[in-house]
VOGU-3710 file (C-alpha; in Angstrom, 3 decimals, decimal comma):
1> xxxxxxxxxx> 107,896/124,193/73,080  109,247/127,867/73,612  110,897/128,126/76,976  110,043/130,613/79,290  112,807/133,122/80,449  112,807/132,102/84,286  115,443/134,759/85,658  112,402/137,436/84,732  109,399/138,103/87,496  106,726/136,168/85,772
11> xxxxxxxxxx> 102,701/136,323/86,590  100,306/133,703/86,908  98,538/133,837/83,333  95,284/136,152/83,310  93,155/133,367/82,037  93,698/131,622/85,132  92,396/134,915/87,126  89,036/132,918/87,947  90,674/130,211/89,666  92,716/132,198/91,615
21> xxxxxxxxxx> 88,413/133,939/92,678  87,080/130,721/93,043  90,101/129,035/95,241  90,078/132,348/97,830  86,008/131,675/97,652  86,294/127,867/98,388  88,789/129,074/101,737  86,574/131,424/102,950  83,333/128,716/102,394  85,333/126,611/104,762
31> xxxxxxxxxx> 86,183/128,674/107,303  82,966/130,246/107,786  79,996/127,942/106,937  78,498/127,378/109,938  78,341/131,324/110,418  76,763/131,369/106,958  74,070/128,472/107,949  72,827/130,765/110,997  72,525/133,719/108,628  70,393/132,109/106,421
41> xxxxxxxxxx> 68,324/130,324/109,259  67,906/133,132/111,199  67,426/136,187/109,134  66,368/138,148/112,536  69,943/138,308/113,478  70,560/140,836/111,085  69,604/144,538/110,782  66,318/145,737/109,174  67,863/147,386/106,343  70,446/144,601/105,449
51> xxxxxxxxxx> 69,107/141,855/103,195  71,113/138,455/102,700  71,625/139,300/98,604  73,178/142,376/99,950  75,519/140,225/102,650  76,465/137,976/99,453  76,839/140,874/97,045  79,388/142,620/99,722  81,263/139,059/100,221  81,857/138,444/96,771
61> xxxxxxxxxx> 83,223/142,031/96,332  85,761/141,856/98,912  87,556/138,715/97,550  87,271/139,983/94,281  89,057/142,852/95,172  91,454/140,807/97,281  91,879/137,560/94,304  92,823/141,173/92,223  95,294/142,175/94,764  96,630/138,815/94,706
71> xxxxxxxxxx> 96,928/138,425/91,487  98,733/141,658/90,646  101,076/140,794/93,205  101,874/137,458/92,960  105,473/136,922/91,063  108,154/133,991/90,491  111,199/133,305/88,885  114,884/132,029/89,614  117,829/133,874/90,709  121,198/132,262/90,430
81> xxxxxxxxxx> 120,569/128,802/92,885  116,823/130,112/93,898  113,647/129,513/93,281  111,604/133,076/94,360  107,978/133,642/95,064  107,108/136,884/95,740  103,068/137,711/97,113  101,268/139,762/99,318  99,798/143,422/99,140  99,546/144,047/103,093
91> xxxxxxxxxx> 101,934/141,880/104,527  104,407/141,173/101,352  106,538/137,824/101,595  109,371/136,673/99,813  109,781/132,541/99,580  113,302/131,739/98,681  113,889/128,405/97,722  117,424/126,483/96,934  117,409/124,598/94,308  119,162/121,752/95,405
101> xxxxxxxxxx> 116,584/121,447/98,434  113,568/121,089/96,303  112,086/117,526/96,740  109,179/117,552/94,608  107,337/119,192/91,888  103,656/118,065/91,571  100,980/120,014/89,136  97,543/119,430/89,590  94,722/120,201/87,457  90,669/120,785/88,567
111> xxxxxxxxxx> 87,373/120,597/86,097  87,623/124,867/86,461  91,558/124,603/85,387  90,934/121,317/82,573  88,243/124,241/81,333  90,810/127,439/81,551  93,868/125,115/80,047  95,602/126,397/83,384  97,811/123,830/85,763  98,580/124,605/89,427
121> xxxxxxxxxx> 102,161/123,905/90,514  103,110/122,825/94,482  106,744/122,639/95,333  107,754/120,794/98,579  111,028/121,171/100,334  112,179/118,869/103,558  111,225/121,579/105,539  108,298/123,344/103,948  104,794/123,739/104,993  104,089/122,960/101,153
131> xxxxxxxxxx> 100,523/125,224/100,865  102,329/128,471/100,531  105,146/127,269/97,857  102,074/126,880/95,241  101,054/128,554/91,843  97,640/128,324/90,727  97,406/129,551/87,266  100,304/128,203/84,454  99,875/127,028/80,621  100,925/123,980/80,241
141> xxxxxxxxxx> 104,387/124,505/77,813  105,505/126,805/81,527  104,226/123,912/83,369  105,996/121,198/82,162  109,210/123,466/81,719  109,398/124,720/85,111  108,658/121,547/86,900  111,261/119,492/84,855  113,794/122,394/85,310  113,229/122,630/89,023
151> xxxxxxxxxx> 113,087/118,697/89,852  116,469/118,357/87,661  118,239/121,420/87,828  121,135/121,081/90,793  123,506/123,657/90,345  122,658/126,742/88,230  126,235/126,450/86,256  125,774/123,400/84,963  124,375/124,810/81,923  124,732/121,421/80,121
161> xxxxxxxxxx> 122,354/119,903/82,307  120,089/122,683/82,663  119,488/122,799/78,474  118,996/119,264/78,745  115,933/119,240/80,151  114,397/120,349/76,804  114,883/117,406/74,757  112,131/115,231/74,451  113,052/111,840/75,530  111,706/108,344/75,039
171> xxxxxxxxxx> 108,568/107,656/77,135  107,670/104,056/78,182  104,021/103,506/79,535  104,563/100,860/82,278  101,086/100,713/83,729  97,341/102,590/82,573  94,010/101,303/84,379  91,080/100,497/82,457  87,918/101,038/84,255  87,703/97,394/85,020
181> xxxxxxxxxx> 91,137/97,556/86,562  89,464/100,756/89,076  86,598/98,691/89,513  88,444/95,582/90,772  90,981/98,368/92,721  87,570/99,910/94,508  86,105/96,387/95,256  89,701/95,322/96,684  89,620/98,440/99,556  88,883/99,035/103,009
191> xxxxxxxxxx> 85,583/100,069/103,123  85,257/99,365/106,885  87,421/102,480/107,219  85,324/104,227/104,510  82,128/103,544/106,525  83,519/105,061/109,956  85,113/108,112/108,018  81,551/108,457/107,026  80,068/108,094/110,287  82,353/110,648/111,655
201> xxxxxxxxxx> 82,017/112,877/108,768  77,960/112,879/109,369  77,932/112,595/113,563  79,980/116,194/112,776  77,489/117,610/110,624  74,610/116,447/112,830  76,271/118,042/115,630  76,559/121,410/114,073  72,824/121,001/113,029  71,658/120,335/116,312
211> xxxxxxxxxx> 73,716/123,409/117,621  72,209/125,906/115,285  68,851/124,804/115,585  68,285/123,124/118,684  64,376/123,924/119,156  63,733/121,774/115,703  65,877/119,396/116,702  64,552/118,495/119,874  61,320/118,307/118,564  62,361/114,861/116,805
221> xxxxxxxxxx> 64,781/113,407/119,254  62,391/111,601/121,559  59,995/110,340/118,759  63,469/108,757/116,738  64,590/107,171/120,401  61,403/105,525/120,247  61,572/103,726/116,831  65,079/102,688/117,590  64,060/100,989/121,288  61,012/99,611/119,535
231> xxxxxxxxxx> 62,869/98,211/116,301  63,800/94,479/115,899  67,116/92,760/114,963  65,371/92,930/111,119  65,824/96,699/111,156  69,358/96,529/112,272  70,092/93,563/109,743  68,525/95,584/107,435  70,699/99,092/108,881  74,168/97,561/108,892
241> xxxxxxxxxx> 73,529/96,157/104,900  72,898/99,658/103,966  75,539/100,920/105,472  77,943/98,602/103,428  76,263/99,527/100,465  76,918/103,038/101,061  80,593/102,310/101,995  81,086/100,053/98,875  79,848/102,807/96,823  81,599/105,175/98,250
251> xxxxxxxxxx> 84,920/103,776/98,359  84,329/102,873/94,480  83,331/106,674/93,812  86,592/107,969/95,212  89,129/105,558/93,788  87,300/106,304/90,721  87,844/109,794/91,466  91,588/109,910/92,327  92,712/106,859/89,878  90,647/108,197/86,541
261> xxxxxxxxxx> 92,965/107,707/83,715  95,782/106,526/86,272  99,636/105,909/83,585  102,691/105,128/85,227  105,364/106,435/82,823  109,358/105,968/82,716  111,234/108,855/81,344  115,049/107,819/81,843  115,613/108,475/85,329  112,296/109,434/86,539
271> xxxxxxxxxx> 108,484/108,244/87,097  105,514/110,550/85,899  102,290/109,573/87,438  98,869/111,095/85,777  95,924/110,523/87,897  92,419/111,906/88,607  89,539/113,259/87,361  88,206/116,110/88,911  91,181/117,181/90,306  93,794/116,036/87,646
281> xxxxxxxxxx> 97,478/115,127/89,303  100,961/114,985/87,212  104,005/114,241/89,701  107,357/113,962/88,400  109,142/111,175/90,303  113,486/111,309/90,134  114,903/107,559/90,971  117,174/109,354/93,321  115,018/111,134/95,202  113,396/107,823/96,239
291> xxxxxxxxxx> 113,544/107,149/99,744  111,908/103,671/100,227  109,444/101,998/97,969  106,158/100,399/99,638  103,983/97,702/98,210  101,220/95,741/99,777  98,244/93,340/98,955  95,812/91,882/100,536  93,122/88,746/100,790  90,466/90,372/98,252
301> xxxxxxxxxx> 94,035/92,124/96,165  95,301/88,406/95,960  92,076/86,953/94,550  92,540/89,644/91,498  96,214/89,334/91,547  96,724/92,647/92,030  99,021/94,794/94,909  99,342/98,566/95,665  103,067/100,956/95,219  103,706/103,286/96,849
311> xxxxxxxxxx> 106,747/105,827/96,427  108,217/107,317/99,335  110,029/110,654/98,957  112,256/113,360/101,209  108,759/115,502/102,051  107,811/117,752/105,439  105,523/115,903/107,777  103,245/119,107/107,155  102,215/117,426/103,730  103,414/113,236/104,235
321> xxxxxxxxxx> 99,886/112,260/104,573  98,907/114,408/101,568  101,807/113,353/99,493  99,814/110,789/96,835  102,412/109,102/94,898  101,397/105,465/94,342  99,913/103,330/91,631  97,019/101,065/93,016  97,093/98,677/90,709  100,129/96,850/89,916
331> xxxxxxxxxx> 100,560/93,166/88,712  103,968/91,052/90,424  105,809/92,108/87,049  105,558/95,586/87,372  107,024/95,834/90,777  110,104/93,802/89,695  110,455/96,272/87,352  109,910/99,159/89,325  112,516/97,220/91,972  114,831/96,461/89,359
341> xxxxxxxxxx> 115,223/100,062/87,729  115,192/101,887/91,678  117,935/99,371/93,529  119,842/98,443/89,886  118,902/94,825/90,770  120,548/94,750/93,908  117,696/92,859/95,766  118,031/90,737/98,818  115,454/88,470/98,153  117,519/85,210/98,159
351> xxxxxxxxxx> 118,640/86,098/101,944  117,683/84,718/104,665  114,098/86,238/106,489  115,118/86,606/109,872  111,563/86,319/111,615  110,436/88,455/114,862  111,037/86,542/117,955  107,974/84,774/119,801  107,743/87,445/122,491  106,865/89,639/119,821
361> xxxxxxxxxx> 103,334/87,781/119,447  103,366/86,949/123,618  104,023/91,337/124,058  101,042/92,044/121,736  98,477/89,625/122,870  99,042/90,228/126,569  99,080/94,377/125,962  95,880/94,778/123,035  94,262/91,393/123,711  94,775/90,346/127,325
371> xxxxxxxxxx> 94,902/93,779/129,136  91,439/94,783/127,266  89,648/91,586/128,010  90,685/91,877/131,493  89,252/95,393/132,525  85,829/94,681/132,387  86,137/91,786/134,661  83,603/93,118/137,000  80,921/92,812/134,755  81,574/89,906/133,625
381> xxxxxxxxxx> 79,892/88,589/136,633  76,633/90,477/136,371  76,091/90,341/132,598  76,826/86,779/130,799  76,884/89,021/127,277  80,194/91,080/128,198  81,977/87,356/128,946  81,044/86,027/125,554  82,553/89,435/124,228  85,915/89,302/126,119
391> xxxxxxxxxx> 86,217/85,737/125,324  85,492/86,434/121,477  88,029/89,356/122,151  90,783/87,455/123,613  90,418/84,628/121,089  90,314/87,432/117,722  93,206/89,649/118,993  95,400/85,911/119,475  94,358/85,295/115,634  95,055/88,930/114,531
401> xxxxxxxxxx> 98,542/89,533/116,410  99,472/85,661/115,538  99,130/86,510/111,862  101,131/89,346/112,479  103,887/87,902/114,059  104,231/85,505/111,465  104,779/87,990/108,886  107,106/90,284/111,030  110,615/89,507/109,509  113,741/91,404/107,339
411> xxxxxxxxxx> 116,095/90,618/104,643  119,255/92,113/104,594  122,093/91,802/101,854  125,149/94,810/103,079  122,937/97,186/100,387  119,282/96,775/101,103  116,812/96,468/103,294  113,340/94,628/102,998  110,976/94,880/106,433  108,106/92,437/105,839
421> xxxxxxxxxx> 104,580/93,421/107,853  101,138/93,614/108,220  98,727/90,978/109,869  95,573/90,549/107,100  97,510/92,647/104,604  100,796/92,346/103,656  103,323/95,162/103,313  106,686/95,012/102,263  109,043/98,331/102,537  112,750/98,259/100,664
431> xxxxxxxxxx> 115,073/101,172/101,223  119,146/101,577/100,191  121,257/101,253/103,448  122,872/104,844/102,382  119,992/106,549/102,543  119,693/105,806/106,410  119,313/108,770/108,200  119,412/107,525/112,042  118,703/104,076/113,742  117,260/103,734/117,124
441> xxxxxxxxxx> 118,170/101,026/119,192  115,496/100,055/121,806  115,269/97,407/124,160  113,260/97,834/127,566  113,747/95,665/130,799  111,980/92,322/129,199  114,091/92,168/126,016  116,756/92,822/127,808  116,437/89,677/130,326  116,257/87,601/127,520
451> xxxxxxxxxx> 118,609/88,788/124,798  116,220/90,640/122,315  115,890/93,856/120,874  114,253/95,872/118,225  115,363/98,634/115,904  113,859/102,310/113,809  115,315/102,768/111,013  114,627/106,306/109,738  115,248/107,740/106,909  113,753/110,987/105,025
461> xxxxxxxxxx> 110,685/109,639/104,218  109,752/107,916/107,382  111,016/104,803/109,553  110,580/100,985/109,504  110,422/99,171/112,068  112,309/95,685/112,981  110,922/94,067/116,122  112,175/91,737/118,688  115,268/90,093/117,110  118,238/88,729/118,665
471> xxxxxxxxxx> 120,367/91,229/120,352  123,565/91,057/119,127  122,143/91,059/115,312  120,684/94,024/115,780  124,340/96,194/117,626  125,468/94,794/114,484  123,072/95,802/112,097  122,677/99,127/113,184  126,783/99,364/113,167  127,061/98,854/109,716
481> xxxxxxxxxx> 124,084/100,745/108,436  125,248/103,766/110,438  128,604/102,334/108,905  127,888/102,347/105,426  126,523/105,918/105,877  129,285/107,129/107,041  131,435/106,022/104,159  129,183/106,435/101,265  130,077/109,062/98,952  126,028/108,113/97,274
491> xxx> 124,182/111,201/97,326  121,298/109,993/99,659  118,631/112,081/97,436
//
């Protein structure tokens, strides 16, 4: 692989030109598509001598000219300790990133890009907004170069370390799904919560539909009021199975979609995760840069055996929830592996759990089971129905916030920290005590009468959370985490 000389300003690569078109096109499609649905519905709106091929012939110009402007102007490379990304044509900006602040390095790869050979890059600081530190057209020898240089690279004179990075080192593939393994991971989901994202994805649509064109829409309203009063508890049998058909599928389309060819790979001190299929993912994963490691299952997971990672890094809360760095499907052995190699081995498992205490479950039943079942009290005595559905209420929120109680417990061993959760799944989250950031002591007026107390411990990824335990524990566990910080000369990432 020839390496690319980095100190240089360096374009995007030409091939990649169309991608830069298509991705300003796709921006503009979002911002403005209800706008573009009234053109087209009501050509009136616009003068006599404008047509709608000339509207789209005049669009596409205009961000061609601008994808152009971009494109011409768009420059990065590394100065001494910096990363530099220079853009604009208008309003010119100048991203200057430290090295040593750089938290992750992820390339992704769409069907227009797998077609061009092109990869974009994202970098994401602690502190970045993440969508403006991106590069959207690279070959794949620049790629791979630039992302390992920038994820390992820590101080510019280290010149050792920085040649390093060229060597090709021994790769060991710890997991790969098989399209079984997807198929049992799709089957295993939520698709409850893929049913109402669907429901509020369409109600959205509708809405917009029934804005811009009101008169048709009308029209149907009273006639579809009238087959739904009218229909029998068949039709809604027969409603609510479709719709769980439509969830299952769906839910199986997109984990097919973002696990397609999913490998978990160890390089020496690192992960690299390869996932997707229309929109291809390679993230580069440092041990150290680790923050907590997350891994759940639940009752359809247990009946294949099978639980979900997921890798918790140092990233802005601009792009957390967009940060996808887990592997789905994982058998017990490769997460004692993963454990082992992350915490050297160093796990508290053979500690005592210390378990939540029982005003944990009495504070959640009486708040999200009692307080609910208890407001409609009124009705209760004019409609039998809503007292069979507080009573079924009362009784499923004591099962739900029982089972969650039960699993509500921590491990603790001077080193590490393992938070146990979850009520029908079950999460586990393990983080090094150095890498504590801040710990929150909270007790209100009730834990306080009777001895109890409940800590957040945060770190750079995010928090756990260790509920109702004994008071003086938990002054003492947040002493010596805050402790061990203090005197740790680890470097936290």
């Amino acid at each position: 692989m020839s390496k690319p000389d980095l100190t240089k300003p360096t374009r995007q690569e030409l091939r990649g030109f169309l991608v830069i078109f298509v991705f300003e096109v796709q921006k503009k499609l979002r911002a403005f598509w209800p706008i573009l649905i009234l053109v087209f519905a009501q050509k009136k709106l616009l003068p006599a001598s404008v047509t709608i091929p000339m509207v789209i012939g005049i669009a596409i110009l205009l961000m061609l000219v601008h994808a152009i402007l971009y494109y011409l102007n768009f420059y990065f490379y590394i100065d001494e300790n910096q990363f530099i990304i220079k853009k604009g044509y208008i309003r010119k900006k100048v991203l200057s990133i430290p090295l040593e602040r750089i938290q992750s390095v992820n390339t992704k790869q769409n069907i227009l890009q797998q077609l061009l050979n092109v990869y974009s890059l994202e970098v994401d600081t602690a502190g970045s907004v993440g969508k403006e530190l991106k590069i959207y057209s690279l070959s794949g020898s620049c790629t791979d170069y630039l992302t390992q240089f920038l994820q390992s690279h820590k101080d510019s004179a280290n010149e050792e370390k920085s040649e390093s990075i060229t060597n090709i080192n021994e790769e060991v593939e710890i997991i790969k799904l098989s399209h079984t393994d997807l198929l049992r991971i799709g089957i295993s989901q939520n698709h409850l919560r893929t049913g109402l994202i669907i429901l509020a994805f369409g109600s959205q649509i509708v809405d917009q539909i029934q804005d811009l064109f009101k008169e048709e829409t009308d029209a149907y309203s009273d006639s579809f009021q009238n087959i739904i009063s009218n229909s029998s508890i068949l039709f809604y049998t027969g409603i609510a199975i479709f719709a769980l058909a439509v969830s299952i599928l769906a839910t199986l389309l997109i984990t097919v979609i973002k696990y397609y060819d999913f490998k978990l790979i160890k390089n020496q001190q690192s992960y690299r995760i390869i996932a997707g299929l229309f929109n291809k993912r390679k993230v580069l994963l440092p041990f150290s840069k680790v923050q907590q490691l997350n891994w759940e299952t639940g009752p359809i997971k247990k009946m294949f055996g099978i639980f979900k990672i997921s890798f918790k890094q140092a990233v802005s809360k601009q792009v957390q929830q967009k940060q996808v760095v887990d592997a789905p499907g994982c058998l017990k052995q490769h997460i004692n592996s993963v454990r082992d190699e992350l915490f050297k081995g160093d796990l508290p498992d053979s500690g005592e759990k210390i378990y939540s205490h029982r005003r944990y479950f009495n504070l959640l039943w009486i708040q999200r089971g009692w307080f609910p079942a208890i407001l409609p009290i009124a009705l209760y005595i004019f409609e039998p129905l809503w007292l069979i559905a507080g009573g079924a209420w009362l009784v499923l929120s004591g099962l739900y916030y029982w089972m969650m109680f039960r699993k509500s417990y921590f491990q603790f061993n001077k080193s590490q920290l393992i938070v146990g959760k979850g009520a029908i799944n079950t999460v586990w989250q393990q983080a090094e005590s150095f890498k504590t950031q801040s710990v929150d002591f909270r007790q209100s007026f009730f834990q306080k009468r009777r001895g109890l107390a409940s800590l957040r411990v945060n770190n750079a990824s995010g928090h756990v959370n260790i509920p109702y335990i004994p008071e003086d524990m938990a002054y003492k566990l947040m002493n010596y985490l805050l402790y061990h910080v203090e005197t740790s000369n680890k470097k936290w990432m």
